[in-house]
N, C-alpha and C positions, 0 to 999 in steps of 0.2 A: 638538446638545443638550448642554447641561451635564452633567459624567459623574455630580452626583450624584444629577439628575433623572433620567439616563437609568438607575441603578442601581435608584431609586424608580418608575418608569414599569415596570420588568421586572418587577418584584414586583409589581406591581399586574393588569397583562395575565396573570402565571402563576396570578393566583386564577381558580379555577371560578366562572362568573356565577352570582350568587346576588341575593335583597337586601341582605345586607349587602354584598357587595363592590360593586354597584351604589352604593349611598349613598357607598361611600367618594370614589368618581370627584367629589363637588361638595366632599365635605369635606376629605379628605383630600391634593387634588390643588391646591386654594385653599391651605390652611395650608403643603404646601411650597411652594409659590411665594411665599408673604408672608415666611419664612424663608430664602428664598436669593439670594443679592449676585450682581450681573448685571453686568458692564461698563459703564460707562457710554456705550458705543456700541451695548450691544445691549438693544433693547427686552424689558420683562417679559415673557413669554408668559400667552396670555389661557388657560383652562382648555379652549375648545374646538380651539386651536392644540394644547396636548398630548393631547387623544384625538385630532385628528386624525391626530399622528405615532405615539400609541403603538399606535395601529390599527391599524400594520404592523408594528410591530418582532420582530422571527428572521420573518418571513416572506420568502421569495423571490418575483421579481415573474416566477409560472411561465407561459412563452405559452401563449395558450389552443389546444387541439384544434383542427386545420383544419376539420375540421366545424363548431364553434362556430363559428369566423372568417368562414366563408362564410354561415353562416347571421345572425350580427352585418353583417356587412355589407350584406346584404339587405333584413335590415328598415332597414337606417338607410337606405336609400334609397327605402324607401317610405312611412318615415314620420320625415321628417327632422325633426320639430315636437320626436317625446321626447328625453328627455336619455338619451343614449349612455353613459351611465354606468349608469341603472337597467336601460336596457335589456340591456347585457352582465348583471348580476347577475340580472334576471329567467331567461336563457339557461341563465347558470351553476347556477342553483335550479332550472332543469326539466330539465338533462340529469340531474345527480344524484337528481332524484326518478327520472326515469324511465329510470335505472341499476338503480332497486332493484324495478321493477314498477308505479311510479306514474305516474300520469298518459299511459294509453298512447293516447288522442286527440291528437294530433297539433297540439294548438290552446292554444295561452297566452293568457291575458286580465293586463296589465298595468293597474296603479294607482297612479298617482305621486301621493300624498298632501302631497307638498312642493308642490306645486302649488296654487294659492288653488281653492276653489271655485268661483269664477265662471268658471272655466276648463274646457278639455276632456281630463280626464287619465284615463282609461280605455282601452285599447287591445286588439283583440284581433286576435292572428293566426295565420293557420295556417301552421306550419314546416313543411309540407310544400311547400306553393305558392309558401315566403316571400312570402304575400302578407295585405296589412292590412284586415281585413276591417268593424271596426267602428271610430269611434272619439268616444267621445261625454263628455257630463258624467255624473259620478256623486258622490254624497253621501257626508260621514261622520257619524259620529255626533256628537250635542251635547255628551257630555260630552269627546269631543277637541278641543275649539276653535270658536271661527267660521271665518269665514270662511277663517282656516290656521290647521288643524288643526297641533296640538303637544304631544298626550297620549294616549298608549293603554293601553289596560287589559283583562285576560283572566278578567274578575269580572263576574258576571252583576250586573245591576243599575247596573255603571259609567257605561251608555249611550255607549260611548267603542267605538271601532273597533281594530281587533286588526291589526297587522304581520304580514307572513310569507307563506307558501306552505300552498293549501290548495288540495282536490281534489274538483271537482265530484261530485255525487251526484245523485239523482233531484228530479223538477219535483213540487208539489205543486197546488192551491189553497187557499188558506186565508186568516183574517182581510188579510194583506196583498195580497191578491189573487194571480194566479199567482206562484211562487214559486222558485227555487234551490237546496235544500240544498249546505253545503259543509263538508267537514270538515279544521281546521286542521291543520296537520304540522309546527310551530313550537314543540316542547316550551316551555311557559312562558309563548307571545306567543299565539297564538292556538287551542291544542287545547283552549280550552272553547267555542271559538265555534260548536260544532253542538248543545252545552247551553244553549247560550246564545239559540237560534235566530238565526245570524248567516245569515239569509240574502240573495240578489240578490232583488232583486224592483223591480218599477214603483212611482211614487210621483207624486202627483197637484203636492207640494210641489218637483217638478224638471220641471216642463211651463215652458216659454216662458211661459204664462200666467200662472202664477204668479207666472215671476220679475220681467216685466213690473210687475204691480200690488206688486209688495214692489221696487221701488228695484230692480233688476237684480239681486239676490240671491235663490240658491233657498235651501229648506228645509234640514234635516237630519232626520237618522234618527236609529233606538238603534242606533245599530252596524253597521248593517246596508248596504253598497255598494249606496244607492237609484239607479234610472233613472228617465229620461222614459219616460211611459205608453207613448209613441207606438213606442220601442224595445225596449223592454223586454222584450216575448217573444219577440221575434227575435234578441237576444243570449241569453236563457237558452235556448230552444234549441239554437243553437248551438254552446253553450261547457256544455250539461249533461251528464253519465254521464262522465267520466273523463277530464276536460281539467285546466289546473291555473289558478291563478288567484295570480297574484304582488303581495300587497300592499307598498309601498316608502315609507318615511320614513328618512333619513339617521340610526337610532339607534342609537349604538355599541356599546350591550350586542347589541343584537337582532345587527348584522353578524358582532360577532365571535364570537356564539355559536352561532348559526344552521346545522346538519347542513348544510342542502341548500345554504348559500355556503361552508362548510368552509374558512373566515377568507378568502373571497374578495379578492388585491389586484387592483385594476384594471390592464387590458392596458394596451399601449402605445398601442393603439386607442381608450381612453376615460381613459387617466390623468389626473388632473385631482389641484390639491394640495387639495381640499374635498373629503376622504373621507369623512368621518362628520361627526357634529352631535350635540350633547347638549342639548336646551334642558331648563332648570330646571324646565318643565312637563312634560317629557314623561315623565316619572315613574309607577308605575301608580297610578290613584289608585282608590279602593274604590267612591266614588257619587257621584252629582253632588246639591250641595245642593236642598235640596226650594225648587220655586218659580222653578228657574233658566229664561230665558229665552236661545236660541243670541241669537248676535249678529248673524245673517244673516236672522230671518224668523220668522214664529210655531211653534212647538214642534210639531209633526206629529205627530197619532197613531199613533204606531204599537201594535202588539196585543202582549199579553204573550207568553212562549214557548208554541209551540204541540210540544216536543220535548222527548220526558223521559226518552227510550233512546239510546244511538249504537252505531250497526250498525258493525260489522268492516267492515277495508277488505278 
């Protein structure tokens, strides 16, 4: 790296995420690259090639805990479809949750949001058994995107799904039919998602049926990580009262902010030089225009919040 991007990249990584340091990463990181002379043998660098280097810089690449390693290895052998990259940081966010007293169910439900929807990126499994117990499609919300999802937001009303790590809570029913509470542990990304009523729940708009008669595309939600009818109580059962539930989109404030990845760098076991991602959407945004239609399917109703208290963990 050029030392006087790399002197500018340090400055940048030692701000406290905020919005404003956030906004600075498209303006601020654009305008010095249009200001600095590059060799003529070495190409510009593109703005996601510098957060993806300044996403590590003064970090050490620490190996991970033998525990973690065997328990990494595990599941990538029983579910060798996810990508080994969110799968270690899923690991790495539930040992540190449940360092501190969280999440002491023995069972992680993974969400790989980089994944298109018409895909199956939901996973859950018990670290005890290292074994993979579900693994199915799930929904996000309309205002993150169609069919890939590229925005999230921790504003009621956004309709947009929230990043992070959050901890199951009790089963209800209500307007959405049986239901999940869960409450977010991602200062900023997702702990208004139980005001927000972000809950699991079944969804009539993610049955084979549906997706059939819409073109192979299911529905979306407000927010809310929808399931097929036909699964849906069998995974909230399972993954309800004090399991953890790992949402994952490559976004660089969120990794390198984030308590439970505590600037996670990827092992030698999942290094990869596509560490982070920043697209120009994935911004929080406050609502989604009145009248919007997803791009996947007709707008699904879902019920307003049915949750106006959040209970102690």
């Amino acid at each position: 790296m050029h030392a006087a991007m790399l002197t500018y990249s340090l400055t940048l990584v030692a701000l406290p995420p905020s919005p404003t340091t956030s906004a600075l990463w498209d303006t601020s990181l654009e305008q010095a690259v249009n200001h600095m002379k590059f060799p003529q043998t070495m190409a510009k660098p593109t703005i996601q090639d510098l957060l993806v280097e300044t996403a590590t810089l003064g970090r050490s690449q620490a190996p991970l805990p033998d525990q973690l390693v065997s328990t990494l290895t595990s599941l990538k052998l029983v579910a060798p479809e996810i990508d080994p990259l969110v799968l270690e940081r899923a690991i790495v966010a539930t040992s540190s949750a449940r360092e501190q007293g969280l999440g002491r169910k023995p069972i992680i439900t993974v969400i790989d949001y980089g994944r298109p929807a018409s895909e199956r990126r939901l996973w859950v499994f018990n670290l005890s058994e290292h074994k993979k117990v579900f693994w199915e499609y799930v929904a996000h919300g309309v205002g993150s995107g169609g069919e890939l999802a590229s925005r999230w937001s921790n504003i009621n009303g956004s309709l947009a799904s929230s990043l992070g790590l959050y901890v199951t809570r009790g089963t209800y029913v209500g307007n959405r039919g049986y239901s999940l509470r869960m409450i977010g542990l991602d200062h900023g990304f997702n702990d208004q998602a139980y005001r927000r009523s972000i809950v699991m729940h079944g969804a009539y708009y993610m049955t084979p049926e549906f997706r059939n008669k819409h073109g192979g595309f299911f529905g979306q939600s407000h927010g809310c990580p929808a399931l097929d009818l036909a699964v849906a109580e069998k995974v909230i059962n399972y993954v309800a009262r004090g399991s953890l539930v790992f949402v994952h989109w490559p976004d660089a404030q969120w990794l390198a902010s984030s308590r439970w990845l505590q600037g996670h760098v990827p092992s030698e076991l999942t290094a990869s030089p596509k560490l982070v991602a920043q697209s120009p959407q994935s911004k929080e945004i406050d609502s989604v225009p009145s009248g919007r239609k997803p791009l996947n399917g007709p707008l699904p109703i879902d019920s307003p919040p049915e949750i106006s208290t959040l209970p102690s963990l």
